[in-house]
N, C-alpha and C positions, 0 to 999 in steps of 0.2 A: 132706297129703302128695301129690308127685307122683307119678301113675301110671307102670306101666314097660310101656307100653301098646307102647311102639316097640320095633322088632327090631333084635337087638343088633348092633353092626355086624362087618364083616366083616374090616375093616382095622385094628386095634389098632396103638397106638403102643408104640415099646419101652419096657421098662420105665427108671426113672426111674433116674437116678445118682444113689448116695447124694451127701449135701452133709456140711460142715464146719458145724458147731456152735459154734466156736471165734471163728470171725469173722464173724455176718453179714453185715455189707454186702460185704466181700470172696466170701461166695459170691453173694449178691447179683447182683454183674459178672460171677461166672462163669456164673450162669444166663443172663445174657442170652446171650449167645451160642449158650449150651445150648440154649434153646427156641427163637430161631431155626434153629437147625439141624433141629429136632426139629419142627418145623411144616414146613420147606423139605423136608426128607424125607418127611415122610406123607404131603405133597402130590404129591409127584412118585411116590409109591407107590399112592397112593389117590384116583386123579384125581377119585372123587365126592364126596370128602371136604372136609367144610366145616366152618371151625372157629368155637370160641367160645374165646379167651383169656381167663384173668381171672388172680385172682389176692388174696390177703390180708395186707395189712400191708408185707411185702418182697416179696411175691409180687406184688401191685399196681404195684410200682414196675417190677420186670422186664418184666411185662405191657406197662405204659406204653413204655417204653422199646423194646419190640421193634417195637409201633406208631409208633413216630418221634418218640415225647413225650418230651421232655428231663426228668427229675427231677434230684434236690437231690444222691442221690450218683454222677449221671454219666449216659451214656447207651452204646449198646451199637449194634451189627447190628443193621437193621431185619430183618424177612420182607420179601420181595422184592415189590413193586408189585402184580405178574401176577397175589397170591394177594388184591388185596385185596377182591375179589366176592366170597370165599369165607369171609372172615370175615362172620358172619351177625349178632353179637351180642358184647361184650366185657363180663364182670361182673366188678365188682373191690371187694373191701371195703376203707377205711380208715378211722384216726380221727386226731383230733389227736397221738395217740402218734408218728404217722409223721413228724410234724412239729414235735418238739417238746414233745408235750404232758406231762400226767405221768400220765395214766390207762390201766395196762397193764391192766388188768383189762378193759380195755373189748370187747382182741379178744375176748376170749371169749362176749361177749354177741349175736355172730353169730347163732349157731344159734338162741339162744332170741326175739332180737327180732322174727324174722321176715322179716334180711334173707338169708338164706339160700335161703331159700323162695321171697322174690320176686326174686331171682336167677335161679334153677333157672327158675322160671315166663317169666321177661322171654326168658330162653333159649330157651328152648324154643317161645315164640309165633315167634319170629323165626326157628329151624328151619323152623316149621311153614308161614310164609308163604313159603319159600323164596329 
């Protein structure tokens, strides 16, 4: 496990809008926007503040997308250029499910396979070199 060795910060983001259950790739497009927005704010709130995007599954694809990457259901508002030294690290889980595949089971094996951890850890080296 990783240590919570580092002080907690000081700038928090707001809390997160509930999403639609109903459609996901329809909320999908609405988050990009959303986390653009929400990264464009904290930055300009929290000028020491450095981010790590990622994301799981749809949540990867948002990710992708506010980074400038085109995916399969469309693309969205990047973050704005100025912030991209501040981005330190981006982790994102997917698997063939996102593409087609047919093994839903497989998000789930995040946590236990270990890539969660060397997530967490890849992030955090990359905080730490500044």
């Amino acid at each position: 496990m990783l240590s919570s060795a580092r002080p907690a910060p000081t700038c928090r983001p707001p809390p997160r809008a509930p999403t639609s259950r109903s459609s996901p790739h329809a909320a999908t497009g609405k988050r990009r926007g959303s986390r653009t927005n929400r990264v464009t704010s904290m930055a300009a709130d929290c000028a020491n503040t450095s981010f790590i995007p990622g994301g799981c599954s749809q949540g990867g694809s948002v990710t992708d997308s506010v980074l400038g990457i085109r995916t399969r259901p469309g693309s969205g508002r990047v973050i704005p250029a100025g912030l991209a030294d501040r981005v330190k690290a981006v982790v994102v889980f997917r698997n063939p499910v996102c593409g087609n595949g047919s093994n839903g089971a497989a998000h789930m094996t995040y946590p236990l396979n270990g890539s969660v951890e060397q997530g967490a850890r890849f992030a955090a080296e990359r905080i730490d070199q500044g």
